[in-house]
N, C-alpha and C positions, 0 to 999 in steps of 0.2 A: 504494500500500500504506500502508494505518494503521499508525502504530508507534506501539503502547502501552506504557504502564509502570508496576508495580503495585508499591506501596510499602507497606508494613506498618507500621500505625500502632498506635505503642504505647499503652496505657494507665496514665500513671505512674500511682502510681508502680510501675516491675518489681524496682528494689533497695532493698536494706533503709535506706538512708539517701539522701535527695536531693541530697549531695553525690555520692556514688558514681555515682546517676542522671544524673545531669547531663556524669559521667565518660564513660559509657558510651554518653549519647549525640552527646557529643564522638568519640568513637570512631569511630561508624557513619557520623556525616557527614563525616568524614574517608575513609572508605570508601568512600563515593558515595553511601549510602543515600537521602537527600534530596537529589542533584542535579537542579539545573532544577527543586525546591520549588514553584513559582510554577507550574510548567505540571501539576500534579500532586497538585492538593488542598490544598496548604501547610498537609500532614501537619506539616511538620517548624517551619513557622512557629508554627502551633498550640501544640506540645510544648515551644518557648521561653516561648509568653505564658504559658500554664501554669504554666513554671518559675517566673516572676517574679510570678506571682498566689502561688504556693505560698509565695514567699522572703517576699514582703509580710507574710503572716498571721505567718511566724516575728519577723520586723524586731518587728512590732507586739507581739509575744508576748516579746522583748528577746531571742530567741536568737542572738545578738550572733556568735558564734565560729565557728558553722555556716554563719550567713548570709553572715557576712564569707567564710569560704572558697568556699561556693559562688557570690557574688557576682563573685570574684576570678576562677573558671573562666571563669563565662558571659560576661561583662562582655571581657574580654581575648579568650577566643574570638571572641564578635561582630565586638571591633573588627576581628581578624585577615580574617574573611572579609569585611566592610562592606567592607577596602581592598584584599582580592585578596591578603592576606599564608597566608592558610591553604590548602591544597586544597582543602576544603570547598566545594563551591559552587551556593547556593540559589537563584540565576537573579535575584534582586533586584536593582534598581541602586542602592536605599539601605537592607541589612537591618533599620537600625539603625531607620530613621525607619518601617519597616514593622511592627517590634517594636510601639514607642510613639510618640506622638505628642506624647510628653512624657520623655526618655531622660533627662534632668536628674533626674528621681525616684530612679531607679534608682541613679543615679550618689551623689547625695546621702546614700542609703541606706549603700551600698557606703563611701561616707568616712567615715560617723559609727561602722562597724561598725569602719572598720582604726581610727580614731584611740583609739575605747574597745578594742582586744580587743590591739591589737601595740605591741609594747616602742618604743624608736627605730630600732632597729636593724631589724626587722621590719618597720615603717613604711616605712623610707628603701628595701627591697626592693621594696615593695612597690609603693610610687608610682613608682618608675623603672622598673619591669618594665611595670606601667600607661599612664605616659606616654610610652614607645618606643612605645607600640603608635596612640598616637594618630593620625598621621599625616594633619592638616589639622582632622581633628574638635577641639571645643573644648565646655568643659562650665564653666558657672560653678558649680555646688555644689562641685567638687571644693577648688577653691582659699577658697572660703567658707567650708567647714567646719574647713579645717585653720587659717584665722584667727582664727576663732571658739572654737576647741577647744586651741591649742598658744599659750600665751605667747613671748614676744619667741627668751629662752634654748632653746626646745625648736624653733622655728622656726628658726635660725641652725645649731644642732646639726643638724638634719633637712637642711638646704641642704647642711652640707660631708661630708655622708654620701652625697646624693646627687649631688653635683659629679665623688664619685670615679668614679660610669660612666662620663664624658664624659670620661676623661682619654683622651687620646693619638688623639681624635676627629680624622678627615680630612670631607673631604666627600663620603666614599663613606660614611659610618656616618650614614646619615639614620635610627636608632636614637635613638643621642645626642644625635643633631641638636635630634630631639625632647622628649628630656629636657631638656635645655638650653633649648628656648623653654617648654618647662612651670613652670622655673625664675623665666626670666624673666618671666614671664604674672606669677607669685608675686611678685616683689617689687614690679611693677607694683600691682598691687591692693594692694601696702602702701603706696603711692605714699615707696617709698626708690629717688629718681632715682639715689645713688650705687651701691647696690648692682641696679640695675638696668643703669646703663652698664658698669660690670665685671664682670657678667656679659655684655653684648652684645660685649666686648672678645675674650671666651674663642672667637668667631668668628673674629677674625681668623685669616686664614689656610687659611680653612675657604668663607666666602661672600666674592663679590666686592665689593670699595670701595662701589657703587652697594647694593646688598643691607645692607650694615651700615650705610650712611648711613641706610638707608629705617628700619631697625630704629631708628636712636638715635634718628628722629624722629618715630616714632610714640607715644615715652614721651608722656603724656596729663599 
């Protein structure tokens, strides 16, 4: 017996703003609507590229606040389902690299929008809700932009805002875990060996002897 399955492919945009849209189709594929994606048209792969063909023309058009919040869905949804963290599931083994073949743009995008449109405080949400979600993935624009775009005093402030997630971190909170090497990634690329080791220090206790040694000796 054949088992088929018929998926209803939308034609964005169906809501009045591609924020909302992008809500809604966060919704359905939490739903199942696009499960196994991949064996089924990749209706729903489709209706991402789209999204980010759409978010482009605005990035380019400077709609900075829009793009930045719907950048902020998509982006974090992806990564959710890329590592098996959402229910969501498109049958892909790498969504992200099926998306683009260049996920760096997007990203780029996405940091030049928070760092012109959010306060610090807003910022420092924003990239820790972000960088929990990483888990193994790694992107150079993210950290290049916030170089490029925050001085020494807004970089330091941004760190002890987002240090506070990781407080009281075990080694079950592979959340923090991750914010905590997003950190570290950060001051690496400033090449500050000191504030790079005490951050790797906030480990202890967390990764074993062996694990934290590898960490202090990978500073470059």
């Amino acid at each position: 017996m054949k088992v088929t399955k018929t998926v209803k492919y939308r034609c964005i945009l169906t809501e009045e703003t591609l924020e909302k849209d992008i809500e809604e189709f966060i919704k359905d594929a939490r739903r199942g609507d696009f499960s196994w994606d991949a064996k089924h048209g990749s209706f729903g792969l489709r209706i991402i590229k789209q999204y980010f063909k759409l978010l482009q023309n605005k990035f380019d058009n400077n709609e900075l606040t829009e793009c930045m919040e719907c950048y902020h869905r998509l982006i974090l949804f992806l990564l959710d389902s890329s590592t098996g963290k959402d229910k969501a599931n498109f049958g892909y083994d790498d969504l992200l690299a099926k998306t683009s073949n260049n996920f760096d743009e997007f990203i780029n995008n996405y940091f030049t929008c928070l760092v012109n449109v959010c306060n610090l405080e807003e910022l420092a949400e924003k990239i820790a809700e972000y960088a929990s979600k990483l888990q193994g993935y790694g992107f150079e624009p993210d950290k290049i932009i916030l170089l490029k775009k925050l001085n020494q005093e807004q970089l330091n402030k941004l760190e002890q805002r987002i240090l506070v997630k990781v407080t009281g971190m075990t080694e079950k909170d592979e959340d923090k875990q991750d914010i905590l090497h997003f950190l570290i990634g950060l001051a690496e690329k400033q090449r500050d060996r000191d504030k790079y080791m005490q951050l790797v220090s906030k480990f202890e206790g967390v990764l074993d002897k062996e694990e934290l040694e590898c960490l202090r000796e990978e500073y470059e």
